[in-house]
CHARMM-style PDB file with segment names, atoms N, HN, CA, C and O in Angstrom:
ATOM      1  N   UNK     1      13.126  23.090   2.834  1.00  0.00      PROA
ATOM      2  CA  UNK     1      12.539  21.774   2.809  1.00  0.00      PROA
ATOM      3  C   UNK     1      11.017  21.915   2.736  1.00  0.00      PROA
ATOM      4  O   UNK     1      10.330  22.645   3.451  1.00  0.00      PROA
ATOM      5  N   UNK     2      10.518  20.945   1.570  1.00  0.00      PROA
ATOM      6  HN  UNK     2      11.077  20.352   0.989  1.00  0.00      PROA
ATOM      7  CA  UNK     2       8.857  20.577   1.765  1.00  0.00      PROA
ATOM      8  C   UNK     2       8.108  20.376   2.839  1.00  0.00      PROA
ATOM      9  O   UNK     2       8.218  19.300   3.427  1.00  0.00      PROA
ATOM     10  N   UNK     3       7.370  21.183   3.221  1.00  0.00      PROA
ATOM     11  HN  UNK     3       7.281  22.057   2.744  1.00  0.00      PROA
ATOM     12  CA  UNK     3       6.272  20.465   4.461  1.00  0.00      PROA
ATOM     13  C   UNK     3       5.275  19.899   4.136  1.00  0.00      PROA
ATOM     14  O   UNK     3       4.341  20.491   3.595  1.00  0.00      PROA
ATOM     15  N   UNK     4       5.270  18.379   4.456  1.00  0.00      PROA
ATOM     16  HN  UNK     4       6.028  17.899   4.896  1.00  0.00      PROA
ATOM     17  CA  UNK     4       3.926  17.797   3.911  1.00  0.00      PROA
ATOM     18  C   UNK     4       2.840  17.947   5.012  1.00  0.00      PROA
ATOM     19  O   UNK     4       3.075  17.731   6.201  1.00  0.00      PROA
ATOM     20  N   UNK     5       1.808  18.277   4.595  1.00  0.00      PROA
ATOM     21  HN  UNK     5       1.617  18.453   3.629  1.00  0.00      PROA
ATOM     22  CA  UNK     5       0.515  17.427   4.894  1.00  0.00      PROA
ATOM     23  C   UNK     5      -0.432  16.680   5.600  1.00  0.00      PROA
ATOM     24  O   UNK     5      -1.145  15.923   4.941  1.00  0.00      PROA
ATOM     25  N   UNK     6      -0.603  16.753   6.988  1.00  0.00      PROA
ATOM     26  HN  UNK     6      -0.024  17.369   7.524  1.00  0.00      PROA
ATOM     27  CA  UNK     6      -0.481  15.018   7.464  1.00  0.00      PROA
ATOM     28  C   UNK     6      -1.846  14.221   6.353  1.00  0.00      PROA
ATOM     29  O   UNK     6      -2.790  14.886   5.927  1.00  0.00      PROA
ATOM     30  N   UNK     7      -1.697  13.030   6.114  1.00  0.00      PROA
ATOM     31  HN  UNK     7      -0.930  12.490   6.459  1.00  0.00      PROA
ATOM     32  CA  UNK     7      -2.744  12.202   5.346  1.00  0.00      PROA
ATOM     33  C   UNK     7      -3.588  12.376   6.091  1.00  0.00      PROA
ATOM     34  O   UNK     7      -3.159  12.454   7.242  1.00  0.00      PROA
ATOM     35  N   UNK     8      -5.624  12.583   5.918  1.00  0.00      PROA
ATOM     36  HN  UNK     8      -5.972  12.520   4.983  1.00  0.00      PROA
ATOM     37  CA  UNK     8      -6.333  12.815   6.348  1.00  0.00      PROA
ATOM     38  C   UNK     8      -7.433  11.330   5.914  1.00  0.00      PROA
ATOM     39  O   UNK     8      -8.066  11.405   4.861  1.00  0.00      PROA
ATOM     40  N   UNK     9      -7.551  10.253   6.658  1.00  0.00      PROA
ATOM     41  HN  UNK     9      -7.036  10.192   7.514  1.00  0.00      PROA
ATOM     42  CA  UNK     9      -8.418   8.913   6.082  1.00  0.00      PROA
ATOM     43  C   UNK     9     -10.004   9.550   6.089  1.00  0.00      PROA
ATOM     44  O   UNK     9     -10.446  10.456   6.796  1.00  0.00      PROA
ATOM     45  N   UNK    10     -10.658   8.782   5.096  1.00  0.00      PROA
ATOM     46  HN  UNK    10     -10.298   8.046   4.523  1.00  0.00      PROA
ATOM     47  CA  UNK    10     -12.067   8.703   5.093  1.00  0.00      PROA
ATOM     48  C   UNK    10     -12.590   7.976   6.326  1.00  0.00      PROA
ATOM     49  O   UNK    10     -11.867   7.191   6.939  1.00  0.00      PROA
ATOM     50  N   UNK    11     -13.682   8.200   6.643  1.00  0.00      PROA
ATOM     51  HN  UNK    11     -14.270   8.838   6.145  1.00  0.00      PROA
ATOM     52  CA  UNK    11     -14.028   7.473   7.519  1.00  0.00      PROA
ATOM     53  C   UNK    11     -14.437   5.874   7.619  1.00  0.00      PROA
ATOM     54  O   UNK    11     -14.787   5.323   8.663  1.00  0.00      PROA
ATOM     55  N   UNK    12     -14.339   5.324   6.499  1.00  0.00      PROA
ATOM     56  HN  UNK    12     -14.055   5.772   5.651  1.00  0.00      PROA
ATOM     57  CA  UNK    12     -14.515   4.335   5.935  1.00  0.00      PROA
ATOM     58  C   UNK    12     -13.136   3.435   6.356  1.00  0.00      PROA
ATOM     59  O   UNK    12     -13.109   2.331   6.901  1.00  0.00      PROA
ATOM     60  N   UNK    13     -11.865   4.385   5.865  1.00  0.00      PROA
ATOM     61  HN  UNK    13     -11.886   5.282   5.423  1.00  0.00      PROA
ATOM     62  CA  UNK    13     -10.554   4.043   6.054  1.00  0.00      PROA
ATOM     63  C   UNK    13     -10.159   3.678   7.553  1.00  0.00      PROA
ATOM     64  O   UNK    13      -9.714   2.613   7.980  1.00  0.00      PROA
ATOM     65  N   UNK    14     -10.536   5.231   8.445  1.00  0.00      PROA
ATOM     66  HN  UNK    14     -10.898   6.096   8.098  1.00  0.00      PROA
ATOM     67  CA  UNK    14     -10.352   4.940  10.006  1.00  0.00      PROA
ATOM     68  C   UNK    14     -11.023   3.452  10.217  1.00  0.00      PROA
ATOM     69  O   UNK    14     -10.262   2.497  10.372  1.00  0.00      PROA
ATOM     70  N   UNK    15     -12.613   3.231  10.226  1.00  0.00      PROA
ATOM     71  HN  UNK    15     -13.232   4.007  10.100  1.00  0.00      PROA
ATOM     72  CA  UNK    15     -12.799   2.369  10.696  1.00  0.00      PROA
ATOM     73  C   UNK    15     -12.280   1.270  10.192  1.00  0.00      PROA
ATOM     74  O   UNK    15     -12.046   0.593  11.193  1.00  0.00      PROA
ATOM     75  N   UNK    16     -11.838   0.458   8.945  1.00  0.00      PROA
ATOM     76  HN  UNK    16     -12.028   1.009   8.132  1.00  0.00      PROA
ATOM     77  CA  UNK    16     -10.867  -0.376   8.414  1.00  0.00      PROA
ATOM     78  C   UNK    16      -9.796  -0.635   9.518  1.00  0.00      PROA
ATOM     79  O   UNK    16      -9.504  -1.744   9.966  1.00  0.00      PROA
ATOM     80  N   UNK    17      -9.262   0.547   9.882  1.00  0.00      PROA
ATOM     81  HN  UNK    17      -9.499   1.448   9.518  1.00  0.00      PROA
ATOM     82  CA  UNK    17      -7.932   0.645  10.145  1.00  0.00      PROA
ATOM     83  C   UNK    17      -8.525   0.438  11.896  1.00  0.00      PROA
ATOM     84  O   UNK    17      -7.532   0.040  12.504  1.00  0.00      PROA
ATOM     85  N   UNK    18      -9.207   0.504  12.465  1.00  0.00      PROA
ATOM     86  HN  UNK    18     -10.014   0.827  11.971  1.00  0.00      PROA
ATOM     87  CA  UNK    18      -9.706   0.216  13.792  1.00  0.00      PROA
ATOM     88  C   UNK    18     -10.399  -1.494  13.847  1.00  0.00      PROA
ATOM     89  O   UNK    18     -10.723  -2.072  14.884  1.00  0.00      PROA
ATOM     90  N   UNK    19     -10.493  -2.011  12.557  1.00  0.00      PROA
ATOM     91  HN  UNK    19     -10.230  -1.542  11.714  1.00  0.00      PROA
ATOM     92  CA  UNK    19     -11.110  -3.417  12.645  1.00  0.00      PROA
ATOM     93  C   UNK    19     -10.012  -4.301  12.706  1.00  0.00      PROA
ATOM     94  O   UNK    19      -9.984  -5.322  13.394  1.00  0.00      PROA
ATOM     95  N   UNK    20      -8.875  -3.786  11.783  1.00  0.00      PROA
ATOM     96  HN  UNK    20      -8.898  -2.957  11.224  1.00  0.00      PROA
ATOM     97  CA  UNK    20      -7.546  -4.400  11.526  1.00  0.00      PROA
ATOM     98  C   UNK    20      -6.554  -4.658  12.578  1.00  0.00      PROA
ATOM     99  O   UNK    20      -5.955  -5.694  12.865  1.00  0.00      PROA
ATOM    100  N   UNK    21      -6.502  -2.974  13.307  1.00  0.00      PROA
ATOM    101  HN  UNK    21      -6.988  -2.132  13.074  1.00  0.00      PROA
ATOM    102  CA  UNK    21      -6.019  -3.668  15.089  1.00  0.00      PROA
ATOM    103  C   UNK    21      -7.006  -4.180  15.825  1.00  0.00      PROA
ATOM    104  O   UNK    21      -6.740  -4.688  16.915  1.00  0.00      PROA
ATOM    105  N   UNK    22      -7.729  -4.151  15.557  1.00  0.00      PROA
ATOM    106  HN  UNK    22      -7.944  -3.739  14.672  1.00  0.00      PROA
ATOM    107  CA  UNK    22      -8.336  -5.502  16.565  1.00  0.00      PROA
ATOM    108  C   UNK    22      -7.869  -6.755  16.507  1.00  0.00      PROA
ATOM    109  O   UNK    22      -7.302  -7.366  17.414  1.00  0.00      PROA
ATOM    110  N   UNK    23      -8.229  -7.300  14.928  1.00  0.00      PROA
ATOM    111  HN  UNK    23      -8.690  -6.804  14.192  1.00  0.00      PROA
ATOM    112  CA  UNK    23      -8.172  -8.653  14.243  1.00  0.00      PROA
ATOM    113  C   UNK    23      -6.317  -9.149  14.874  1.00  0.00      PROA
ATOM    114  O   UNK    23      -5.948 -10.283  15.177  1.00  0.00      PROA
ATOM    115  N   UNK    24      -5.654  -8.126  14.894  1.00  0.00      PROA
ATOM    116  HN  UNK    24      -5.953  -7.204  14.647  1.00  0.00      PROA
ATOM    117  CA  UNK    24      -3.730  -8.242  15.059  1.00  0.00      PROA
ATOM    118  C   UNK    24      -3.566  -8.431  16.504  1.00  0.00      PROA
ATOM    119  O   UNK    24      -2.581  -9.013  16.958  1.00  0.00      PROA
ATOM    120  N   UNK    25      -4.499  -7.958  17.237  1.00  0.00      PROA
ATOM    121  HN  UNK    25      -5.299  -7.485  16.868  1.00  0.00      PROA
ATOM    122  CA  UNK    25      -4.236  -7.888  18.647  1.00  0.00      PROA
ATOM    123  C   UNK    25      -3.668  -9.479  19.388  1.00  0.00      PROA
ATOM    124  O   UNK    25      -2.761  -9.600  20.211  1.00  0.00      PROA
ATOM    125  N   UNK    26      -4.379 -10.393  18.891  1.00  0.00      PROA
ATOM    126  HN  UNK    26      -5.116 -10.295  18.222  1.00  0.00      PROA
ATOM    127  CA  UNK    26      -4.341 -11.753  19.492  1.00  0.00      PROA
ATOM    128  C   UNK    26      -3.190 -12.257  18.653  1.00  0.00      PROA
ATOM    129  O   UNK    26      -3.122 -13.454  18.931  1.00  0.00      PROA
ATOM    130  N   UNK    27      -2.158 -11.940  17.684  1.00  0.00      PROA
ATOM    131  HN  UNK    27      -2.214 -10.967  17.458  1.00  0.00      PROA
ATOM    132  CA  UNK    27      -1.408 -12.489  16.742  1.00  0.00      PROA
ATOM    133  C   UNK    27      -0.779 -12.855  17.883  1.00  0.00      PROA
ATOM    134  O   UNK    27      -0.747 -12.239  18.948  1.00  0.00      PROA
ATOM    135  N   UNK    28      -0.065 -14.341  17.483  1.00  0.00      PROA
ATOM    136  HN  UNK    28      -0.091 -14.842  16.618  1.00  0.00      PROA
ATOM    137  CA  UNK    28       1.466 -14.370  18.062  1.00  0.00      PROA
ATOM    138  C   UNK    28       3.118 -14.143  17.601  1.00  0.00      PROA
ATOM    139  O   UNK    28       3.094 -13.141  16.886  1.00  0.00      PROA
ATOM    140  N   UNK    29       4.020 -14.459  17.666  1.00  0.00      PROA
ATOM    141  HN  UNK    29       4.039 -15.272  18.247  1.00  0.00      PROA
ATOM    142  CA  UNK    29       4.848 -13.576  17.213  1.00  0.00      PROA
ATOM    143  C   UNK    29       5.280 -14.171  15.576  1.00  0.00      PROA
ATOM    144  O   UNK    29       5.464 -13.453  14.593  1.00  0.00      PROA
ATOM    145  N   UNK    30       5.348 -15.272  15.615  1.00  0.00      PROA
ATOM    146  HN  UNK    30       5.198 -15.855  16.414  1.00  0.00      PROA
ATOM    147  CA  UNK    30       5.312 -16.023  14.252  1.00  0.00      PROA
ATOM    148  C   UNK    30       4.344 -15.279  13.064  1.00  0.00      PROA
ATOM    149  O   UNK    30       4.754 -14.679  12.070  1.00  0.00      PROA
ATOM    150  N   UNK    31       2.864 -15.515  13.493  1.00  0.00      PROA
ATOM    151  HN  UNK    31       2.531 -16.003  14.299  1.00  0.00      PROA
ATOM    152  CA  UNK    31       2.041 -15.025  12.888  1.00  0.00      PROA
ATOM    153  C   UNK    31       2.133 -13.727  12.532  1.00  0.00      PROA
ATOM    154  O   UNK    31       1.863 -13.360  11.389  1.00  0.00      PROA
ATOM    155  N   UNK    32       2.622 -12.704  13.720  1.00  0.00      PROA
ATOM    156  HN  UNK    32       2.842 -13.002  14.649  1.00  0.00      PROA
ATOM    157  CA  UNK    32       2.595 -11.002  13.173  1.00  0.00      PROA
ATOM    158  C   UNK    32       3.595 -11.459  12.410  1.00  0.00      PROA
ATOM    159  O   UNK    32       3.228 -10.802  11.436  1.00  0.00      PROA
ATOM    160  N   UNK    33       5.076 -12.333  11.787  1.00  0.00      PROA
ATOM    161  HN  UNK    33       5.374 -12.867  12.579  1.00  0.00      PROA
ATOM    162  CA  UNK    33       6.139 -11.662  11.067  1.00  0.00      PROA
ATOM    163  C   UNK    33       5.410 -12.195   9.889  1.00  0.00      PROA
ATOM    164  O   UNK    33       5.542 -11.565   8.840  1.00  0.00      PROA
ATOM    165  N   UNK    34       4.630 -13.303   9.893  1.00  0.00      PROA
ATOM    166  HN  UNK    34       4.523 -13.815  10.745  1.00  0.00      PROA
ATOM    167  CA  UNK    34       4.183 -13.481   8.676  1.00  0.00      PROA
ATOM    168  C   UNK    34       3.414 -12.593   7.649  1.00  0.00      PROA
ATOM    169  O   UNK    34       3.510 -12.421   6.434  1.00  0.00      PROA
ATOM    170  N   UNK    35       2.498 -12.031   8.775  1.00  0.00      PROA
ATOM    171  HN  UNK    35       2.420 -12.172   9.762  1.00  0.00      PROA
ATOM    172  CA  UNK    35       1.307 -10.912   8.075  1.00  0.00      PROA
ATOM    173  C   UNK    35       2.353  -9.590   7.803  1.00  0.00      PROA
ATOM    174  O   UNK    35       2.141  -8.737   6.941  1.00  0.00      PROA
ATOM    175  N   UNK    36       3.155  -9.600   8.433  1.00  0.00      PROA
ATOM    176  HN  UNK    36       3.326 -10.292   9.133  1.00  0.00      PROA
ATOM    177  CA  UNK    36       4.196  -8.050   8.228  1.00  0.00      PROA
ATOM    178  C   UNK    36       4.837  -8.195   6.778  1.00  0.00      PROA
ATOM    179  O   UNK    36       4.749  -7.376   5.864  1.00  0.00      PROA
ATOM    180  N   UNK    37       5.637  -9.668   6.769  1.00  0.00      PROA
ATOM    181  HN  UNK    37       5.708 -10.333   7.512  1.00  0.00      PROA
ATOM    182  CA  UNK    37       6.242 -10.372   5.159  1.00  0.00      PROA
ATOM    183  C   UNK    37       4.703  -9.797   3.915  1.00  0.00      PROA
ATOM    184  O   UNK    37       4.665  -8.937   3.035  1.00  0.00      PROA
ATOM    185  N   UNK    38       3.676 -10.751   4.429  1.00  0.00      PROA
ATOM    186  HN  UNK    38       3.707 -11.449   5.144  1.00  0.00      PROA
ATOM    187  CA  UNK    38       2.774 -10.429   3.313  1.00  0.00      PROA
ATOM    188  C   UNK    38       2.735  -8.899   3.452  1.00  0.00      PROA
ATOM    189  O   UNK    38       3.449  -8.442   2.560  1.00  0.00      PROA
ATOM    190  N   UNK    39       2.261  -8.023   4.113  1.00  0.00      PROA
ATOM    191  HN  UNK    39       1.681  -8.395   4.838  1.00  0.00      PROA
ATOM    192  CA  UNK    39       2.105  -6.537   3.721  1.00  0.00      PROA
ATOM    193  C   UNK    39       2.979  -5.499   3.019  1.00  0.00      PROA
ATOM    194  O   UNK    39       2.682  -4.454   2.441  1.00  0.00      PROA
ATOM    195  N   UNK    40       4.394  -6.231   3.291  1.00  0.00      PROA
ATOM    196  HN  UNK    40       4.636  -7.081   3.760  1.00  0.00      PROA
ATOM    197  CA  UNK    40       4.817  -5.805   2.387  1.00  0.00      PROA
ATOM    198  C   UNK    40       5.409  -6.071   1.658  1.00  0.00      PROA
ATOM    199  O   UNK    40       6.219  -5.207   1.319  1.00  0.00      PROA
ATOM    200  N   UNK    41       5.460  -7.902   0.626  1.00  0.00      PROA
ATOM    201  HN  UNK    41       4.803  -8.603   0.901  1.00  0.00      PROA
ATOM    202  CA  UNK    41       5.470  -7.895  -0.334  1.00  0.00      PROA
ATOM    203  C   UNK    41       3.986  -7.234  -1.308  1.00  0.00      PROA
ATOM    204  O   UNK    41       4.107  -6.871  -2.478  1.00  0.00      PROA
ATOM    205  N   UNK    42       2.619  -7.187  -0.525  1.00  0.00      PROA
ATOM    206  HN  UNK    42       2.520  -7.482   0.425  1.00  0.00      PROA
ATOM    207  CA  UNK    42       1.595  -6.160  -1.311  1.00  0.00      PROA
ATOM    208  C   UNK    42       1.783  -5.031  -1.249  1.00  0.00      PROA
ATOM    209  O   UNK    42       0.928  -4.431  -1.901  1.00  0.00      PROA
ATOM    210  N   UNK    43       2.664  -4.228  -0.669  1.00  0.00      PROA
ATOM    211  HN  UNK    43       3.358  -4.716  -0.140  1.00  0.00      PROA
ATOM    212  CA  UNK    43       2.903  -2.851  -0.608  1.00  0.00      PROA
ATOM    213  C   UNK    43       4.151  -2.509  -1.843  1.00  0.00      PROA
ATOM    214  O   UNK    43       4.177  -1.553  -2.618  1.00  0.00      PROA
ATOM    215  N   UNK    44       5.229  -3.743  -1.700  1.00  0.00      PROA
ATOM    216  HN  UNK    44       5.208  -4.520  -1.070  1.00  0.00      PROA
ATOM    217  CA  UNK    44       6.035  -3.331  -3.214  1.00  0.00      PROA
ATOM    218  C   UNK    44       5.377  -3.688  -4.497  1.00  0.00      PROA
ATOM    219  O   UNK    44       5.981  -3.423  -5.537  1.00  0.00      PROA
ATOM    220  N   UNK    45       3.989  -4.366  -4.556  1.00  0.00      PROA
ATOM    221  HN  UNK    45       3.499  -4.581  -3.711  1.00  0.00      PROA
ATOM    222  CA  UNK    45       3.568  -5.006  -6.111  1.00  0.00      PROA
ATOM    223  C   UNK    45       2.683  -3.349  -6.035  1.00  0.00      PROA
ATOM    224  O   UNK    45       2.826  -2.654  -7.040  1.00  0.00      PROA
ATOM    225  N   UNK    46       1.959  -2.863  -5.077  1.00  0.00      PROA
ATOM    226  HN  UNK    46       1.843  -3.428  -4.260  1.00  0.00      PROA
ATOM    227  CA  UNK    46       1.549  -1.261  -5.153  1.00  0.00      PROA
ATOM    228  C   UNK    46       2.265  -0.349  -5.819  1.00  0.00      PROA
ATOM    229  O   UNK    46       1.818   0.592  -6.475  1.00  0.00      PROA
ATOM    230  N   UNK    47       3.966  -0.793  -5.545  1.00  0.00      PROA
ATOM    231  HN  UNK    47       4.329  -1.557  -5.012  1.00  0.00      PROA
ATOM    232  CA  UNK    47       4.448   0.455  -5.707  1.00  0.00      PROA
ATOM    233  C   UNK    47       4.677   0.375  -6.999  1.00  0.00      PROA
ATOM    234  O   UNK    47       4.748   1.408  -7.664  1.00  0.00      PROA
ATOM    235  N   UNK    48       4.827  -0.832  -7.553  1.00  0.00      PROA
ATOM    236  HN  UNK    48       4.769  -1.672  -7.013  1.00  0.00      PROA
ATOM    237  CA  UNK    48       6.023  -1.366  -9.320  1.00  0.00      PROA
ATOM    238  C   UNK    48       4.186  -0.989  -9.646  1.00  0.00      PROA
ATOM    239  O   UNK    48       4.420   0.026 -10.302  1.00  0.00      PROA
ATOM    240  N   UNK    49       2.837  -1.064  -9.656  1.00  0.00      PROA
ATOM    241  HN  UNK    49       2.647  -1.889  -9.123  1.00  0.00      PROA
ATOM    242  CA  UNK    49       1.901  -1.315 -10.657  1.00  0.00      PROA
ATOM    243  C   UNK    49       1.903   0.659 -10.589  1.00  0.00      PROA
ATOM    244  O   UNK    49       1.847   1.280 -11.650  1.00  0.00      PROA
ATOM    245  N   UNK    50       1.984   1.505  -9.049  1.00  0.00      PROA
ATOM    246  HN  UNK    50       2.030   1.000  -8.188  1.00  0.00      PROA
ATOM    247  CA  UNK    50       1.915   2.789  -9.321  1.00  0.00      PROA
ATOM    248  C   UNK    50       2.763   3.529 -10.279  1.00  0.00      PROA
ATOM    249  O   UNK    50       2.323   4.173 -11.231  1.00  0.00      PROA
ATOM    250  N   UNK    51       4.283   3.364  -9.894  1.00  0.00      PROA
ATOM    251  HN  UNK    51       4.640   2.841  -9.120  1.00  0.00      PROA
ATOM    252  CA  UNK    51       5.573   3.472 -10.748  1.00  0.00      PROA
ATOM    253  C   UNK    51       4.835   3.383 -12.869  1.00  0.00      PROA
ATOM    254  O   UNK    51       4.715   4.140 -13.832  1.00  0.00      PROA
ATOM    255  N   UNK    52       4.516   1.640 -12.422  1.00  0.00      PROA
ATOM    256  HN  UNK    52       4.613   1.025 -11.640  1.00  0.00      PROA
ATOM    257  CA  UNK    52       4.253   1.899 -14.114  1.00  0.00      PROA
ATOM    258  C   UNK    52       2.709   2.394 -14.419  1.00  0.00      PROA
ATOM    259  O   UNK    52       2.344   2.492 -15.590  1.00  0.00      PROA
ATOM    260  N   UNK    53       2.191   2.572 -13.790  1.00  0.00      PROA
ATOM    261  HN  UNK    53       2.488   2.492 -12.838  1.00  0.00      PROA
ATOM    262  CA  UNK    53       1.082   3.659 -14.340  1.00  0.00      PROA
ATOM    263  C   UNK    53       1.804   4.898 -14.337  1.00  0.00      PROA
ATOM    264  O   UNK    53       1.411   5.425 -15.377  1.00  0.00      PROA
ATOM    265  N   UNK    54       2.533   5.601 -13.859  1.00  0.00      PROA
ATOM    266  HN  UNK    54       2.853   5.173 -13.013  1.00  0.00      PROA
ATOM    267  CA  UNK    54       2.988   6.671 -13.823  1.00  0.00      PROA
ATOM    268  C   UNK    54       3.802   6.836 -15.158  1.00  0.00      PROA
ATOM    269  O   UNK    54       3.627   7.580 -16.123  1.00  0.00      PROA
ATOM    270  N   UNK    55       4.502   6.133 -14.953  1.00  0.00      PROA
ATOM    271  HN  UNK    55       4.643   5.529 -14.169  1.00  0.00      PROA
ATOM    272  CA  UNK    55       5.824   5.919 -16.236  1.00  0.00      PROA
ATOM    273  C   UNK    55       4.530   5.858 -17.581  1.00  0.00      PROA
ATOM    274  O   UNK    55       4.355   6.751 -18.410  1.00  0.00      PROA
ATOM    275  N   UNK    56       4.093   5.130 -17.529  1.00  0.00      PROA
ATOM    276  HN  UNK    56       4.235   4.405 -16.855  1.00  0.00      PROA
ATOM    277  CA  UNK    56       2.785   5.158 -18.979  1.00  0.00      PROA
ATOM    278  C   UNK    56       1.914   6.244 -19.385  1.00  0.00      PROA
ATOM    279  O   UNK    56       1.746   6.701 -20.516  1.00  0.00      PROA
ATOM    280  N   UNK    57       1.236   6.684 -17.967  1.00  0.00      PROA
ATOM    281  HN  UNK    57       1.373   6.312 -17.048  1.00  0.00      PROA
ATOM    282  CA  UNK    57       0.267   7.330 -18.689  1.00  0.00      PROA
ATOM    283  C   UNK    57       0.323   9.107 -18.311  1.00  0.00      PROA
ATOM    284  O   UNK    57      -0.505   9.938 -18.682  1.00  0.00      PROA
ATOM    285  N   UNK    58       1.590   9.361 -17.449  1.00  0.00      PROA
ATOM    286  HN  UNK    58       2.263   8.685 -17.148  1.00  0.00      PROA
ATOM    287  CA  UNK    58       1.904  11.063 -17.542  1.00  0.00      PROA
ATOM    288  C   UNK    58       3.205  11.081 -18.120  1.00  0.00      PROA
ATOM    289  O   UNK    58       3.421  12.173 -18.646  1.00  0.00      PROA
ATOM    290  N   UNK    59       4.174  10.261 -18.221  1.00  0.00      PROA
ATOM    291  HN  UNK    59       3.998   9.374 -17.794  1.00  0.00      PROA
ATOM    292  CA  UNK    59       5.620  10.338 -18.790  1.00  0.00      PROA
ATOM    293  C   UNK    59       5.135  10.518 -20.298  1.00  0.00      PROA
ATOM    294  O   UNK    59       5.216  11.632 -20.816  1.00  0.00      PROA
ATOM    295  N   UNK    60       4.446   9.029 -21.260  1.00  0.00      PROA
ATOM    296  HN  UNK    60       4.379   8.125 -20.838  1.00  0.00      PROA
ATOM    297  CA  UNK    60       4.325   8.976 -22.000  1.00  0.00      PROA
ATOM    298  C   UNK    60       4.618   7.567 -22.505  1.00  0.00      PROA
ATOM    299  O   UNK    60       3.861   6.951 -23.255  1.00  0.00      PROA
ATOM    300  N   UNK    61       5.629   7.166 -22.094  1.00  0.00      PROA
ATOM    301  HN  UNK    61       6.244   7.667 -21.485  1.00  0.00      PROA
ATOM    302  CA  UNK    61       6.100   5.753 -22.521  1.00  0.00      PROA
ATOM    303  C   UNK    61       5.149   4.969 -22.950  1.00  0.00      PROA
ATOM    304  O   UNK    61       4.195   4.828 -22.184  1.00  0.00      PROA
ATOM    305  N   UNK    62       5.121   4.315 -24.130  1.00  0.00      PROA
ATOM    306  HN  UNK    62       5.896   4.429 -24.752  1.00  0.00      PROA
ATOM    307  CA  UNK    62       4.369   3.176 -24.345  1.00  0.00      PROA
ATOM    308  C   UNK    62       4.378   1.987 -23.414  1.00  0.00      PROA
ATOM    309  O   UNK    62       5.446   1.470 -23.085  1.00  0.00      PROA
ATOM    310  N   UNK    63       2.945   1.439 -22.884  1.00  0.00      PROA
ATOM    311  HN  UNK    63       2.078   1.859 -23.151  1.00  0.00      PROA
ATOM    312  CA  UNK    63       2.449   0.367 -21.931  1.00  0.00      PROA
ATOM    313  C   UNK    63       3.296  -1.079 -22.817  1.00  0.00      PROA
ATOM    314  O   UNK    63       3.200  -1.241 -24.034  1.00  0.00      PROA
ATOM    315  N   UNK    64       4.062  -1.967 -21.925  1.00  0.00      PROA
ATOM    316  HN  UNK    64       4.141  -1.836 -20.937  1.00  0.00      PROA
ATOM    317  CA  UNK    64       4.838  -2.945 -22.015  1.00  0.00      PROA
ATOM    318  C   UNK    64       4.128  -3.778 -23.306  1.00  0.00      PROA
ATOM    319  O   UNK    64       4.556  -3.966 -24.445  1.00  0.00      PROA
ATOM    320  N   UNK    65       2.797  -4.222 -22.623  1.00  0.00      PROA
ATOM    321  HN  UNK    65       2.449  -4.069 -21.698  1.00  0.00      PROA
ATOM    322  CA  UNK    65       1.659  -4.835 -23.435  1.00  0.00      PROA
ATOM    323  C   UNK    65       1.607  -4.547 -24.848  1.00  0.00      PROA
ATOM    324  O   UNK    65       1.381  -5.445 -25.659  1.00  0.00      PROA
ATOM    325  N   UNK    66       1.858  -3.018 -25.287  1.00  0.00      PROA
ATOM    326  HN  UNK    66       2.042  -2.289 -24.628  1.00  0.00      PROA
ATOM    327  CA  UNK    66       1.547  -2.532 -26.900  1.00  0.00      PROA
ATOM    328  C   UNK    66       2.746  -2.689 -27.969  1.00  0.00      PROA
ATOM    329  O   UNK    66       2.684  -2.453 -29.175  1.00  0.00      PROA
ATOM    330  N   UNK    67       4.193  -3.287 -26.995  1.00  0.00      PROA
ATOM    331  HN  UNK    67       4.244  -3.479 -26.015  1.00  0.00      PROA
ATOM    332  CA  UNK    67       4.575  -3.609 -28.808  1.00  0.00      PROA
ATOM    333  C   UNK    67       4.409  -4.719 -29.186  1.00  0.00      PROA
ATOM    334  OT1 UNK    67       4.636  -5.011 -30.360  1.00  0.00      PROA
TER     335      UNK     67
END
């Protein structure tokens, strides 16, 4: 089996990621399921725009847009 890596953030990222639990801290429970729904319907439109950059521009496939 592969051993990954652990991800290493910029420091730019940590602090992001230290402003963000703050801002969540006071959520109530309604509110966190809402912001959880939005993160990750933006985390699957990440994955379909990574997927088709991938599929386009190292596979080869022609971009949807060009026929």
């Amino acid at each position: 089996m592969e051993k990954h890596q652990p991800i290493e953030f910029s420091l730019e990222q940590e602090f992001n990621l230290k402003v963000f639990e703050t801002q969540i801290q006071n959520l109530d429970l309604d509110q966190a399921k809402n912001l959880l729904c939005e993160l990750y319907r933006q985390m699957s439109i990440r994955e379909v725009y990574f997927r088709n950059f991938v599929k386009h521009n190292l596979i080869g496939d022609p971009p949807p847009w060009s026929e």
